[in-house]
N, C-alpha and C positions, 0 to 999 in steps of 0.2 A: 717135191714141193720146196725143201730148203735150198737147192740149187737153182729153182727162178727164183728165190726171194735174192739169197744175195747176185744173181745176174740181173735183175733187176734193180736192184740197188747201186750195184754198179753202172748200167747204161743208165739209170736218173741222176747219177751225180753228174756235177759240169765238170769237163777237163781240167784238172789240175794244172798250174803253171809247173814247169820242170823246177828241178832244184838247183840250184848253183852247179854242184857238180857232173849234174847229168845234160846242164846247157854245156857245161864244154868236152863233155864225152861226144856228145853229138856233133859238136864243132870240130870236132876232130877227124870224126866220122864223114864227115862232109869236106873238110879239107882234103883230106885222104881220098876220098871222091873226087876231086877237082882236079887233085895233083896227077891220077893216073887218069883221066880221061879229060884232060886238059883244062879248061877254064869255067867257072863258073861262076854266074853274073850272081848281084843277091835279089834281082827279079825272079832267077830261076829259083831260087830258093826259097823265096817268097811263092811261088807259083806250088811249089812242090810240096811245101807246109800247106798251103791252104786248101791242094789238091787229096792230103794225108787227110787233113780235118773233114773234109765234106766227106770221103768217101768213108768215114770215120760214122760223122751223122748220118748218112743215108745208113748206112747197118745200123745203128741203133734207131732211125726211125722207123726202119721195117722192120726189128724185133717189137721195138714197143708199138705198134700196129696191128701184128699178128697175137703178143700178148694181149693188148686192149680190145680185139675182137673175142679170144676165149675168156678173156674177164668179165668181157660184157655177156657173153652166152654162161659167164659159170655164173654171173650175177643175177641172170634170169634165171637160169634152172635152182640157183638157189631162195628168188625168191619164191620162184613157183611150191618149191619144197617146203617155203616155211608156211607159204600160203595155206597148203592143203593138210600141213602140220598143225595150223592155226586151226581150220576146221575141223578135223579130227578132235583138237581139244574144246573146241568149242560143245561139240556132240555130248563129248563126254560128259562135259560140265552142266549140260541139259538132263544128260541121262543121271550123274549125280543128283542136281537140285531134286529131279523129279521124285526118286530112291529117297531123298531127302525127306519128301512132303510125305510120302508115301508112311517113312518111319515114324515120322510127327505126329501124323493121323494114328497109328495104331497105337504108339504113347500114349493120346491121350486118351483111346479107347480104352486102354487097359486101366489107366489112370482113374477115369472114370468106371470104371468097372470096381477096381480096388477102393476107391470112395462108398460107392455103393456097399460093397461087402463089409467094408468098416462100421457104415452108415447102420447097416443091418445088423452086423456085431451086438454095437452099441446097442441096436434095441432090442437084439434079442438078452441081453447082459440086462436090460432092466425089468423086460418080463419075467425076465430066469427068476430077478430079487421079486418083483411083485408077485408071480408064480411063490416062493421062497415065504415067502412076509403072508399071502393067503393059506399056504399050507400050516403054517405056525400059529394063526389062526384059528385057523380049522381045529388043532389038534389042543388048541387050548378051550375051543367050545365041547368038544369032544370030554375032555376033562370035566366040564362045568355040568354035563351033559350026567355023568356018571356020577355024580355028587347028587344032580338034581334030586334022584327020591329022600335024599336025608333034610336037602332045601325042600321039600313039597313036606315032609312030615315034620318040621321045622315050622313051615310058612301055617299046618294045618294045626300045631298048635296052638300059635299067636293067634289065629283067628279062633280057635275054643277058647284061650283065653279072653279074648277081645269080648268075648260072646259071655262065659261066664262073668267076669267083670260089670257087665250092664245087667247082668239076671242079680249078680248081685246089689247092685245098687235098685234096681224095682223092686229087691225084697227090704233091702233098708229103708227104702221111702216106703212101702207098705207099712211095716214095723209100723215105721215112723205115726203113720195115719193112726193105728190102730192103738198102741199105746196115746196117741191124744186123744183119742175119743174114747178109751179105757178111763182116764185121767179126767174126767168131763164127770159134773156130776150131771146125774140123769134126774133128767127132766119128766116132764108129765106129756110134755110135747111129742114128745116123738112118740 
């Protein structure tokens, strides 16, 4: 992979101009040519440059050809790849949300379920006190309950009181009659 990137980057670069020193290496090279196989025009030289150059471009446009054909097939097999990559994750992301919903829904079951139980708590926690508050009731009538006979013989002497009280006041209004008409002088009348 690192050897077609930089041979590819090589055949995409355009032909450098030579350097000073390497146009008269060549110039040399080509005199030295001329001198042992006699004369050479600068048509020919011109022909023979131009002839370097194209045969030059024809190989790199039949490398970059045969590259641009597997680039364009690796470009397809990779978008295919990502294609069916994308749907795989897409699935996923279905089968998440749904996992999702799915955990929501029992959160809130439970949620509401624990509401409830609280709900219930609380009232059983007020029964418990009002259960608590009648029992402590109870055990204070219970109390009142076991006094009662000394309240009933209590309650039945205010009423013998209450009773002798007025027997006594009918015997002082009697008196009373009785010494006035003791106190009367007596008549022929009667």
């Amino acid at each position: 992979d690192l050897s077609s990137r930089s041979r590819k980057s090589l055949l995409d670069s355009p032909p450098s101009s030579p350097s000073p020193s390497t146009k008269t290496f060549r110039q040399e090279r080509v005199s030295s040519r001329s001198d042992s196989s006699g004369v050479e025009s600068p048509s020919d030289r011109l022909s023979a440059r131009t002839s370097t150059y194209t045969r030059r471009e024809n190989r790199l446009a039949s490398l970059s050809k045969t590259e641009d054909d597997s680039a364009s097939k690796d470009y397809k097999k990779l978008y295919e790849d990502a294609l069916t990559e994308n749907e795989k994750l897409k699935s996923r992301l279905q089968d998440s949300k749904q996992e999702l919903t799915k955990i929501r829904s029992q959160l809130d079951r439970v949620t509401q379920k624990q509401d409830r139980i609280s709900e219930r708590s609380s009232v059983f926690e007020s029964e418990k006190r009002e259960k608590e508050a009648l029992e402590k009731r109870v055990s204070d009538m219970e109390e009142e309950l076991k006094t009662f006979p000394a309240l009933a013989r209590l309650q039945a002497l205010r009423s013998g009181n209450a009773r002798l009280l007025q027997e006594n006041k009918a015997m002082l209004r009697s008196l009373a009659r009785l010494t006035q008409t003791a106190s009367l002088p007596e008549t022929d009348d009667l």
